[in-house]
KETIVO-236987 format. One record per residue (C-alpha): x, z, y. Coordinates in Angstrom, 2 decimals, always signed. Each point is the difference from the previous one (the first is absolute). Last residue first. Layout:
BEGIN
<site <X,Z,Y>>
...
***
This chain:
BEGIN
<site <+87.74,+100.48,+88.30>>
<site <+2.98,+1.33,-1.76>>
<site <+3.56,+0.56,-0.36>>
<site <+2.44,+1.86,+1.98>>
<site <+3.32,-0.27,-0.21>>
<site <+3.39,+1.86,+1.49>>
<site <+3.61,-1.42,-1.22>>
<site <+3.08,+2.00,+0.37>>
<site <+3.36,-0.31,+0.26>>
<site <+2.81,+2.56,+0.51>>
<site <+3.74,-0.42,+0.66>>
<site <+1.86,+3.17,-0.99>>
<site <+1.23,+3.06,+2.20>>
<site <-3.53,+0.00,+1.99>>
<site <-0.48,+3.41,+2.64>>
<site <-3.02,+1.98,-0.85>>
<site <-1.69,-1.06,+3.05>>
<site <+0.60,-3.77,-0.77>>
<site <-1.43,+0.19,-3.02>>
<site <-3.60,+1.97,+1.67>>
<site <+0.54,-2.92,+2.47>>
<site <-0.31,-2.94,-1.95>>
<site <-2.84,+1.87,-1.95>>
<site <-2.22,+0.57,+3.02>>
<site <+1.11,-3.68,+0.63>>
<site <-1.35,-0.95,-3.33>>
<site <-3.40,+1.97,+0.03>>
<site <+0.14,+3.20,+2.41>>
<site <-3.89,-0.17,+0.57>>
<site <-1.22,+2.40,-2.53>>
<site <-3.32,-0.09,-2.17>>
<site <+1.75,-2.76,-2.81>>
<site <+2.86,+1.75,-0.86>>
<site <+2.94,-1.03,+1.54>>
<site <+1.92,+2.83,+1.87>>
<site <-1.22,+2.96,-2.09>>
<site <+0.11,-1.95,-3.32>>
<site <+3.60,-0.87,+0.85>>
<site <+1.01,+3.79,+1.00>>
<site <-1.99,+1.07,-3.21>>
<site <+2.06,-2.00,-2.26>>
<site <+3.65,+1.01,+1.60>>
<site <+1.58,-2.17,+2.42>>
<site <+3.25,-1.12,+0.14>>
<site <+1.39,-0.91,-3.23>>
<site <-3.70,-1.82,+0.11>>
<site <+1.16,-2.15,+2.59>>
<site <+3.35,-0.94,-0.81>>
<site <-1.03,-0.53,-3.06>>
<site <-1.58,-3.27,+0.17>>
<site <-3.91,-0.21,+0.88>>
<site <-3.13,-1.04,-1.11>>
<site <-3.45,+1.33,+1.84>>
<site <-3.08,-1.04,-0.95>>
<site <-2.69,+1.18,+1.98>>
<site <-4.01,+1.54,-1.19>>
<site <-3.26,-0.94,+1.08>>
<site <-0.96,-2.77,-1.69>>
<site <+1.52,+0.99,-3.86>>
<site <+1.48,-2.82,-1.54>>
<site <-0.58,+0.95,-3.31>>
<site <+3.51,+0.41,-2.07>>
<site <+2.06,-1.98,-2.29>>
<site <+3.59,+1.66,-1.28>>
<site <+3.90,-1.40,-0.54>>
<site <+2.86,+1.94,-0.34>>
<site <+2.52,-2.79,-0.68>>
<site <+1.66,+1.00,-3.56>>
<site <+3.20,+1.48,-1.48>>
<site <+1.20,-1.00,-3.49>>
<site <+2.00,-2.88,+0.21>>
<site <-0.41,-0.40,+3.95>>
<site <+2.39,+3.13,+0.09>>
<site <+2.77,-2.67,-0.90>>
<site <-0.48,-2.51,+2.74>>
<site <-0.42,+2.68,+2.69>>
<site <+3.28,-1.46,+2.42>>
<site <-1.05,-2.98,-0.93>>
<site <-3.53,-0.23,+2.20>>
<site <-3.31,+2.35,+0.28>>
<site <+0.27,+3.69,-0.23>>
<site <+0.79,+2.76,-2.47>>
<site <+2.00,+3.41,-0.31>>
<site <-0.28,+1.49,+3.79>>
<site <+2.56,+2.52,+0.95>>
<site <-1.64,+0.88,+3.55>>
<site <-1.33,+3.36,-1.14>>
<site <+3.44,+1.62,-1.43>>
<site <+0.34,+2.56,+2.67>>
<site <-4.12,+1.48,-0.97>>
<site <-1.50,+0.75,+3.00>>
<site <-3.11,-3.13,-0.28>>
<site <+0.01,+1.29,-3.65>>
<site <-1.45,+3.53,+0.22>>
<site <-3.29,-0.14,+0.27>>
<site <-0.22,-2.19,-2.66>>
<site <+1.52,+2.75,-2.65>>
<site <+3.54,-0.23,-1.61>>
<site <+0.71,-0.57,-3.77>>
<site <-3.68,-0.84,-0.52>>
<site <+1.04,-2.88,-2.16>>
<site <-1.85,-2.52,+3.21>>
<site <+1.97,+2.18,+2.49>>
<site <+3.36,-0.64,-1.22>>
<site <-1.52,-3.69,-0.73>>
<site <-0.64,+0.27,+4.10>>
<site <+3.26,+1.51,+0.70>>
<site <+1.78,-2.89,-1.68>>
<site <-1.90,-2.54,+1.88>>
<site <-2.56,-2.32,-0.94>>
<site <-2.84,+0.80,+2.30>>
<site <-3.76,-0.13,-0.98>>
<site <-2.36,-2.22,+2.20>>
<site <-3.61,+0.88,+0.57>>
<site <+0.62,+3.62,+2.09>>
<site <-3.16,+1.27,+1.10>>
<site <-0.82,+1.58,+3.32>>
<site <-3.60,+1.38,+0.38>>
<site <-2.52,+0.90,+1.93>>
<site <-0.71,-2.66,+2.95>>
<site <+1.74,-2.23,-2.78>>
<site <+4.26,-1.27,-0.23>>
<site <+1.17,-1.97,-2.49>>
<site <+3.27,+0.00,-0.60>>
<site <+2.48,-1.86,-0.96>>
<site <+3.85,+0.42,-0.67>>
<site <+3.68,-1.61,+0.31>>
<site <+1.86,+2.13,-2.66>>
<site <+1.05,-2.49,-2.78>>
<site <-2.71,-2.58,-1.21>>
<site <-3.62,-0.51,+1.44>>
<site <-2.93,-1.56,-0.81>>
<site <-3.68,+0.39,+1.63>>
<site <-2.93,-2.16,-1.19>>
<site <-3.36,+0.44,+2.62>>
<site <-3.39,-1.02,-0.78>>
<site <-3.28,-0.49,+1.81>>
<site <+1.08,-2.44,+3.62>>
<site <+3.31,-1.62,-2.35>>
<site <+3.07,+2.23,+0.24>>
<site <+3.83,-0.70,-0.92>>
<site <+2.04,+2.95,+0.47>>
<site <+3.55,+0.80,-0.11>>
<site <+2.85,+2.11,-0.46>>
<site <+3.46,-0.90,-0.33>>
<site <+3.40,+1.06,-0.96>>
<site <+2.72,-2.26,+0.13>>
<site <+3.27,-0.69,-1.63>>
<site <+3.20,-2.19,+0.53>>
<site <+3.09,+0.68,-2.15>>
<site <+0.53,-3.13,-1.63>>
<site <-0.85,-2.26,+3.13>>
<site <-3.67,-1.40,-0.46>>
<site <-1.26,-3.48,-1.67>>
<site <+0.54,+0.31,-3.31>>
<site <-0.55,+3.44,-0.63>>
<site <-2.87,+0.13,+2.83>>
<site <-1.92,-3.19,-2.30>>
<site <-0.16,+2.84,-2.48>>
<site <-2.09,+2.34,+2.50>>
<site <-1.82,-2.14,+1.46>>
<site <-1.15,-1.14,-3.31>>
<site <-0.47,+3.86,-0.94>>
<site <-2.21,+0.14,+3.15>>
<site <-2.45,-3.05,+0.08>>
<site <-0.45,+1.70,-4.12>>
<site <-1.28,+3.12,+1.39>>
<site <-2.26,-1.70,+2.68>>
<site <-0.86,-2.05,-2.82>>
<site <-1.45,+3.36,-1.99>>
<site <-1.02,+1.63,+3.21>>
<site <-2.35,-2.58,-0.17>>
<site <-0.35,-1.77,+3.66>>
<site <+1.60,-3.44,-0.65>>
<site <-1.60,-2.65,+1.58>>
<site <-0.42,+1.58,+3.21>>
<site <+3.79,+0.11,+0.75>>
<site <+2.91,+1.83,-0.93>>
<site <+2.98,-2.81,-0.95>>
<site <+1.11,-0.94,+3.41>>
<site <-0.42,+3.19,+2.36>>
<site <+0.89,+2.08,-3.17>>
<site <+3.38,-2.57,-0.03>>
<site <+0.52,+0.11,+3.61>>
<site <-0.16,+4.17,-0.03>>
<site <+2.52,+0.17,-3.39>>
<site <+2.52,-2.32,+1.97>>
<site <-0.27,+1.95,+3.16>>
<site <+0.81,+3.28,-1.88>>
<site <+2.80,-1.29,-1.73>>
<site <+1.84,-2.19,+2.53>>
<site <+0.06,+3.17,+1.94>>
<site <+0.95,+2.26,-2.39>>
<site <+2.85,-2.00,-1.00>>
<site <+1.19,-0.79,+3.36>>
<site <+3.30,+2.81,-0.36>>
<site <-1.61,+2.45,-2.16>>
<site <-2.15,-0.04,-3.65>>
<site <-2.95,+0.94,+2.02>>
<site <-3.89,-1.06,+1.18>>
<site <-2.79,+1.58,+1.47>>
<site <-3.05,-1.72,-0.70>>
<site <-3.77,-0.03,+1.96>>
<site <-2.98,-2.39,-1.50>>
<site <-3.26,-1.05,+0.64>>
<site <-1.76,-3.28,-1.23>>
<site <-3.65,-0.14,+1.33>>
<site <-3.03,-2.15,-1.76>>
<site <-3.51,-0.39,+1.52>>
<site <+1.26,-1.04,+3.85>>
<site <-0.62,+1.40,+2.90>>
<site <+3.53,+1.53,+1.22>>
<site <-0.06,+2.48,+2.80>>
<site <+3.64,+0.53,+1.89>>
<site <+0.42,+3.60,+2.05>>
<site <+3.12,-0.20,+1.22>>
<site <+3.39,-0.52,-2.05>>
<site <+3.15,+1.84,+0.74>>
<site <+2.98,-1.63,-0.73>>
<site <+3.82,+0.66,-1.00>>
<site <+1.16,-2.81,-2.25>>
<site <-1.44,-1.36,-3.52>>
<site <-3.63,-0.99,+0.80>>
<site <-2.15,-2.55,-2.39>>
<site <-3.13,-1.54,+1.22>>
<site <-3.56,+0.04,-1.24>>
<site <-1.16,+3.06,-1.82>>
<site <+2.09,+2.42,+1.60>>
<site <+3.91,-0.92,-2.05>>
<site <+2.38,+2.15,+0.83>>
<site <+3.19,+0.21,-0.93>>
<site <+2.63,+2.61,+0.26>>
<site <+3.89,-0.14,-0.38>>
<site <+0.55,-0.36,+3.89>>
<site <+3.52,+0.59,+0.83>>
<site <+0.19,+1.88,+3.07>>
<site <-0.71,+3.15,-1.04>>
<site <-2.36,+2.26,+2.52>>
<site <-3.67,-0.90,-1.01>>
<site <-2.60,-1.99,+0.45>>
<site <-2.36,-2.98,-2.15>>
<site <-3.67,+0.31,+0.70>>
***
């Protein structure tokens, strides 16, 4: 699901097996198939930047992510050559965050760089499989500031890496946060941009989405809607299983 108020779209969406870059709200789509390619990006550097950005990163994972290559070890290096065909290809000040997941039916890789996010989301548990890159978050990482804290913090949307040109330099010494997980049966997968998780807290998304509730994505839709959206938000919602 892509909404929001602003009418340039900077995020991209890729569910699997199309990709989305203006306002749209997706039913319920089921995918059989033994390999999945997820992927949500917000994108910046102003005027179309962002927007060339984020779809550029979203046809590339579409492209390059496939079957053949699940080791987070080529999913790593599918990423760095995105990421130095982006300086030759991209405007000088484009930049994207993204997160994404490629799953097969036992084992799930999730990647993400800047502060788009995934969760995973149990009957009993939310965890939090990507890691931001954001000033707040490396605040929070030196125990300067505590967890709890960050989503209120005024600096919380400076974000220090992405994909594209306009994060050439931090690819020198900063990484894609990259980790391989079970696929657990019961649980959802949610990745999202920022606009959602700058408006919900943890236990408001675990609340709405955990497995035992009903709200799923349009529960969601409207618990953003409620609090009143001042950025564009997307969102993807998986299940995988049996």
């Amino acid at each position: 699901m892509l909404i929001g108020p602003r009418t340039g779209q900077e995020d991209c969406v890729l569910d699997g097996v199309d990709i989305f870059q203006a306002t749209h709200v997706q039913e319920k789509k089921e995918i059989h198939t033994e390999f999945l390619s997820l992927c949500v990006c917000d994108g910046m550097g102003g005027h179309d930047f962002g927007e060339t950005a984020s779809r550029f990163v979203c046809q590339q994972i579409q492209t390059r992510l496939d079957r053949t290559c699940f080791s987070t070890d080529h999913v790593r290096s599918q990423l760095a050559e995105i990421q130095a065909l982006s300086t030759r290809q991209l405007p000088e000040n484009a930049g994207t965050t993204v997160a994404g997941l490629i799953v097969t039916d036992s084992r799930a890789i999730a990647f993400n760089a800047g502060d788009s996010r995934i969760y995973r989301i149990s009957p009993d548990r939310l965890d939090y499989i990507s890691h931001d890159h954001s000033l707040v978050q490396g605040l929070v990482d030196k125990a300067f500031i505590q967890q709890d804290n960050a989503g209120r913090h005024p600096l919380k949307n400076i974000i220090n890496f992405g994909i594209g040109p306009l994060f050439e330099n931090e690819w020198k010494h900063t990484g894609i946060h990259i980790s391989d997980h079970p696929v657990v049966p019961e649980a959802v997968y949610l990745l999202c941009t920022d606009g959602v998780n700058d408006l919900l807290t943890d236990a408001e998304i675990f609340s709405l989405l955990n497995p035992g509730t009903a709200a799923g994505p349009h529960g969601l839709l409207h618990a953003l809607e409620q609090k009143g959206l001042n950025d564009n938000a997307s969102f993807i919602l998986v299940s995988c299983g049996a």
